[in-house]
C-alpha positions as CSV (number, residue, x, y, z in Angstrom):
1,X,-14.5,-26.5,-9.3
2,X,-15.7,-22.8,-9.1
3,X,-14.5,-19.8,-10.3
4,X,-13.5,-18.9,-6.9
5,X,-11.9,-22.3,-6.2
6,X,-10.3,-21.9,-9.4
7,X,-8.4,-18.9,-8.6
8,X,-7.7,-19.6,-5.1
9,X,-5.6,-23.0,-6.3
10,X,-4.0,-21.2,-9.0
11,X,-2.8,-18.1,-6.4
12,X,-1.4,-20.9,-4.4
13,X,0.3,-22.4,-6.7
14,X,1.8,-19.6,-8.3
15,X,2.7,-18.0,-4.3
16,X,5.5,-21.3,-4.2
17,X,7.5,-19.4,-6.5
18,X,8.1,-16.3,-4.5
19,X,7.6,-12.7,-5.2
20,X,9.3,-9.1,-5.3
21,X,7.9,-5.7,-3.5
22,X,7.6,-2.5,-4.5
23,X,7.4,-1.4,-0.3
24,X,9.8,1.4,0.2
25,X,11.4,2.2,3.5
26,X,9.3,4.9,5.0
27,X,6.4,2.8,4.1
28,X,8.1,-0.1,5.7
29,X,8.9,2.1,8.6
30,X,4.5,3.1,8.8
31,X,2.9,-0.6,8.1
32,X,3.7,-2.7,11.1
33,X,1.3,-5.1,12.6
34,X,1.3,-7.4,15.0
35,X,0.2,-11.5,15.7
36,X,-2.3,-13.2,15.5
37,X,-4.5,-11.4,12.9
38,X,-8.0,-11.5,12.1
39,X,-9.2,-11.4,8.5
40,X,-12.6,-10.5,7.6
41,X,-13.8,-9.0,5.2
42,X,-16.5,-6.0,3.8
43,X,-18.7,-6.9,1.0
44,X,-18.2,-11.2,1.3
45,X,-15.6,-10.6,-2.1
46,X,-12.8,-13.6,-3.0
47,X,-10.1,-11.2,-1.5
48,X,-10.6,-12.7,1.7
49,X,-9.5,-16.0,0.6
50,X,-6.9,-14.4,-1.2
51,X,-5.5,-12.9,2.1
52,X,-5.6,-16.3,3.4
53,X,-3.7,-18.1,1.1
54,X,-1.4,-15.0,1.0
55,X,-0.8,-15.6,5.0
56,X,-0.4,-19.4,4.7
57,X,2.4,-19.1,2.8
58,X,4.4,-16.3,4.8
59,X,3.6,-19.0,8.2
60,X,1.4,-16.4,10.0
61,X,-1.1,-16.9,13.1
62,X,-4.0,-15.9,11.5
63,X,-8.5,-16.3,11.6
64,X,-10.4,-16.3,9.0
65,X,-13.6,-15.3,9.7
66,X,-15.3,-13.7,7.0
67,X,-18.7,-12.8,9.4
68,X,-16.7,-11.6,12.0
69,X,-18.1,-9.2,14.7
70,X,-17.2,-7.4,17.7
71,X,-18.4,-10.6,19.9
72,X,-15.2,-12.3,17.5
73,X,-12.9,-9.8,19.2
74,X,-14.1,-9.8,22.4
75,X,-13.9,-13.6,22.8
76,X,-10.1,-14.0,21.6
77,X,-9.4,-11.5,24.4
78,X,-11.1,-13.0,27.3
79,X,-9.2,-16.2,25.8
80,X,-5.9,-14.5,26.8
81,X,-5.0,-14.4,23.6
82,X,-6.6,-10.9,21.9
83,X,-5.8,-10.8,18.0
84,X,-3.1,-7.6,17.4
85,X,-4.2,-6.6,14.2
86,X,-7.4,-7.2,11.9
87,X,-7.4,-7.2,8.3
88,X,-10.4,-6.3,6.7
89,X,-10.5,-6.8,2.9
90,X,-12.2,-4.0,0.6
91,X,-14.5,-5.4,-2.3
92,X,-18.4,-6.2,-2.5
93,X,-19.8,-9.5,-4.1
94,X,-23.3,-9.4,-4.5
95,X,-23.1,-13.6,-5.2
96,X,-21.1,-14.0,-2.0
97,X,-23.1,-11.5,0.1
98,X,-26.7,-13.2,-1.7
99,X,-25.1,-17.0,-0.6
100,X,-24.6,-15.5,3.0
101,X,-28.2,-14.1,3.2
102,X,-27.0,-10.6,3.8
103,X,-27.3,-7.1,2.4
104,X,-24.6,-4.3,1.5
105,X,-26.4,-2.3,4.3
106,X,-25.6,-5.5,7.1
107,X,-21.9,-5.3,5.7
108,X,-21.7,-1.8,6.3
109,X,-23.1,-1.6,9.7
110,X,-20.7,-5.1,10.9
111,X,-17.6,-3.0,9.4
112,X,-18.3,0.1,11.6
113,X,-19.0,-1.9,14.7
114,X,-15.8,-4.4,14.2
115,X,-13.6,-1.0,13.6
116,X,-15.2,0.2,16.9
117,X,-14.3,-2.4,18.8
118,X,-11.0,-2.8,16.9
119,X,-9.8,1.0,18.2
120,X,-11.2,0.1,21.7
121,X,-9.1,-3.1,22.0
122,X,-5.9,-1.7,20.5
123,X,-6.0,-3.8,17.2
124,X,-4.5,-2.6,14.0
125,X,-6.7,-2.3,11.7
126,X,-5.7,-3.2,7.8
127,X,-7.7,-2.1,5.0
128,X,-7.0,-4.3,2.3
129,X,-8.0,-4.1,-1.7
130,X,-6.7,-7.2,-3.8
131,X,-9.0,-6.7,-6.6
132,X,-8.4,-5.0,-9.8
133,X,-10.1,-2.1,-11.7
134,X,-12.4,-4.6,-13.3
135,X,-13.6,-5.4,-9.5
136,X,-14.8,-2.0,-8.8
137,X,-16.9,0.7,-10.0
138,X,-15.9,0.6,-13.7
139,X,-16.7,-3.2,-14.0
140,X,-19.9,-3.3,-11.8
141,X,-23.4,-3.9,-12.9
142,X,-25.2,-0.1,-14.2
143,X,-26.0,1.2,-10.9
144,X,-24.0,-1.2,-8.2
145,X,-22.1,1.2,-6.0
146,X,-21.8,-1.7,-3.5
147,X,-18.0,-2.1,-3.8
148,X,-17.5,1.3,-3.4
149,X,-19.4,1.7,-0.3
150,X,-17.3,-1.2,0.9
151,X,-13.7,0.9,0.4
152,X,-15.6,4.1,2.0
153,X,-16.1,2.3,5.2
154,X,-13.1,0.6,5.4
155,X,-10.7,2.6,4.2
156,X,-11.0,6.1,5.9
157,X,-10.5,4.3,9.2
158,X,-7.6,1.7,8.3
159,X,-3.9,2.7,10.2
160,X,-2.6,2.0,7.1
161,X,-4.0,0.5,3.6
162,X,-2.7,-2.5,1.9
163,X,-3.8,-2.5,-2.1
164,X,-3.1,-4.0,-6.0
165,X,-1.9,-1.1,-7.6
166,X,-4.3,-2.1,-10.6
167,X,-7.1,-1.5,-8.3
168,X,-5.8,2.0,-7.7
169,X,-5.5,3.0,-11.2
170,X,-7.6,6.1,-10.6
171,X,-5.9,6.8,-7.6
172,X,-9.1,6.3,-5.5
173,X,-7.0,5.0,-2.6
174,X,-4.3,7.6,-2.6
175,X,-6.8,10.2,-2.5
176,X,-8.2,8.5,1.2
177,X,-4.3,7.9,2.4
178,X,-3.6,11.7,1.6
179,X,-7.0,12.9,2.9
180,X,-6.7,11.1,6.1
181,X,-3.2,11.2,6.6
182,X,-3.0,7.1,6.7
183,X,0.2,5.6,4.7
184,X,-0.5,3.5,2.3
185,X,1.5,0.6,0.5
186,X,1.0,-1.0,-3.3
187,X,1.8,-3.7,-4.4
188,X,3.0,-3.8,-8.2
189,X,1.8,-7.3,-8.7
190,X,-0.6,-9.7,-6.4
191,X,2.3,-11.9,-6.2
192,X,4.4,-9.1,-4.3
193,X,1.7,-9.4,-1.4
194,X,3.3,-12.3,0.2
195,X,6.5,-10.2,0.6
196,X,4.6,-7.1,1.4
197,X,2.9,-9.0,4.4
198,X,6.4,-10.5,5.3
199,X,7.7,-7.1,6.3
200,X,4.5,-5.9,8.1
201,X,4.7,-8.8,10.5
202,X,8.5,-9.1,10.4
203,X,9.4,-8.6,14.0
């Protein structure tokens, strides 16, 4: 079993146990979404399948789609049944971009035109980081900005932002949510994400 694998089981395990939220009530009030949801993601990183797993366990209509274009969107909605809000995960891997035979550049230029579309269909559109510090900047590679081109397409055009506050340690994503007036909710612990998702989608 792979790393990925790996920690996909364990997160799934652990996710039987529950979780706490440290969503207060005017972010609450902000982060509402809709069924059935999309999840793609910007950079081919495991926080896609972590969204998954996450999703699974709170009994969510959900696609994962990790390629997805606007043709993705398009199709549901001629199917009568047009997804309400996409979730596009933050967080480059150059090993799962390399296995899918595309470039940063490719993920960049998909993300733009699936946001595009997203905005002309109505969907909400979720920016989501699940990763830790380790998975950005500070533990890339010398020189690989890749997973910090992946936040600055995504997360600018999010309605609202969905992040581990470990990966925020340097405030990176409170400086987009203030800048472009989008609310954004943490999560204390990666854990809490299956109750932060529970009160987005809670009707």
């Amino acid at each position: 079993m792979n790393k990925s694998h790996t920690f996909a089981a364990v997160l799934a395990a652990v996710l039987i146990l529950g979780c706490g939220t440290i969503l207060d009530a005017g972010q609450a009030a902000q982060a509402k979404a809709d069924q059935p949801i999309l999840i793609t993601s910007c950079g081919q990183s495991l926080g896609a399948t972590t969204v998954k797993v996450i999703l699974q366990k709170d009994k969510l209509a959900y696609d994962l789609e990790p390629l997805a274009t606007p043709e993705t969107l398009q199709a549901k909605a001629k199917a009568g049944t047009p997804y309400k809000s996409m979730i596009i995960v933050m967080g480059a891997s150059l090993k799962g971009m390399g296995a899918a035979g595309i470039s940063i550049d490719d993920e960049l230029k998909r993300a733009a035109a699936l946001i595009a579309e997203a905005r002309k269909e109505g969907v909400t559109i979720i920016g989501a980081h699940v990763g830790g510090m380790k998975n950005r900047a500070q533990g890339a590679a010398a020189g690989d900005t890749t997973d910090e081109q992946s936040i600055d397409a995504v997360g600018p055009n999010s309605n609202f932002l969905l992040v581990y506050k470990e990966g925020n340690a340097d405030g990176r994503f409170s400086t987009i949510a203030k800048a472009k007036g989008i609310p954004l909710v943490e999560v204390e612990k990666l854990l809490d994400l299956v109750a932060a998702f529970e009160k987005i989608y809670a009707k």
